[in-house]
Every structure is written in structure tokens, then in C-alpha cells.
N, C-alpha and C positions, 0 to 999 in steps of 0.2 A: 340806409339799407335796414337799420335795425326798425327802426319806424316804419317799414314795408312789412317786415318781418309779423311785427306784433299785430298790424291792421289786419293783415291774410289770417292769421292764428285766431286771432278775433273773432274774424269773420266766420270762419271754420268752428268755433268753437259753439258758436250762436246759433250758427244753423242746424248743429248736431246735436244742439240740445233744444232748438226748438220742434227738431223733428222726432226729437226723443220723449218728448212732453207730449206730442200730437200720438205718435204709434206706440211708443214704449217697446222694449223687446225684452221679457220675463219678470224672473222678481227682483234681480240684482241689475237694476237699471244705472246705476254708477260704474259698474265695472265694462258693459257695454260701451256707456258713453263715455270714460276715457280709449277704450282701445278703438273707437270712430278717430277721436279727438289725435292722439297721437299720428294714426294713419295718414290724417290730414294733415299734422306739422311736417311728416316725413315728405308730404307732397311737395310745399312749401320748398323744406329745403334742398326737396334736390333742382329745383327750379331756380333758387336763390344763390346756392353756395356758385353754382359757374358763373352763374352776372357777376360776381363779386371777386371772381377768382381770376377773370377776365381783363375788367376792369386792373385791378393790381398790376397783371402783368402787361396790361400796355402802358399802363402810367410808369414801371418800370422801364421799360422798352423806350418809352418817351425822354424820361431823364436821362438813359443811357446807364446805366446804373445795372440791369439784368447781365450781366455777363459775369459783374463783380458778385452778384446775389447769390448765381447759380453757383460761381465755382469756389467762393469763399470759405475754409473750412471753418464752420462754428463748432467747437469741443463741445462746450459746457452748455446745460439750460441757462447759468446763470448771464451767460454773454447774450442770448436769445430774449431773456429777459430785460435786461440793462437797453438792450438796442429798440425793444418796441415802446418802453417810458422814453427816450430820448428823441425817438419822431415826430408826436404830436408839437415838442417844443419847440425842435429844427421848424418844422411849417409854419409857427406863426410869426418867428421874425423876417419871413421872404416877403 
């Protein structure tokens, strides 16, 4: 996803600056072409963040695991933190 992420950003960033170089729009042509550039990530992620939020929740749903997700009470950041270093580990011994 994150690799989707940067190709789209990329792309968007390339086109808004090659279209910025072809027309240009005044004399403060940088400030321009980031609030294009930005516009365009915002595109990006509202198109990206649901694939991704989707995905979670049926790979949840899949393990059977969402019910304990939803109503689990987590207090601290520090328990939210502890628990997303200790996923990528759990995954690779399965």
C-alpha cells in the first residue's frame, strides 16, 4: 500500500510540476505548486485510507479476532503501542 501510496504522489507531483513549468501561474510559482501537489495527495488518500481500512477489517473478521478488537478496552498509548511492534513478529512465525 505504501508503494501505491508513493507511485500516485509521484505521479501527481510530476504532472503538477510539469504542467507548472509548461504554464506557470505568477511569480511565486512554488507556493502554487505545492498547494496543487498537496490537493493531489489529499486525492490520493481519501481513495487509499478505505482500501486499507477495509482490507484490516475483513482480515480481522477472517481471524475472528474483530469482536475482541472492537470491545477490548485499551487505557494507555503505551499498550497500543506494545501491541503494533508485537504483530509484524506474531506473522512471521505462522
Amino acid at each position: 500500500m505504501a508503494a501505491a501510496f508513493l507511485a500516485y504522489t509521484g505521479y501527481y507531483f510530476h504532472s503538477d510540476l510539469v504542467y507548472f513549468l509548461n504554464f506557470g501561474f505568477g511569480m511565486n510559482i512554488m507556493e502554487n505548486l505545492w498547494q496543487l501537489v498537496f490537493m493531489d495527495i489529499r486525492l490520493v488518500l481519501i481513495l487509499s485510507v478505505p482500501l486499507l481500512t477495509m482490507r484490516l477489517l475483513a482480515e480481522e473478521r477472517r481471524l475472528g479476532t474483530l469482536e475482541l478488537l472492537v470491545t477490548y478496552p485499551v487505557l494507555r498509548p503505551r499498550d497500543r503501542r506494545g501491541e503494533a511492534r508485537r504483530l509484524p513478529r506474531r506473522r512471521r512465525r505462522c
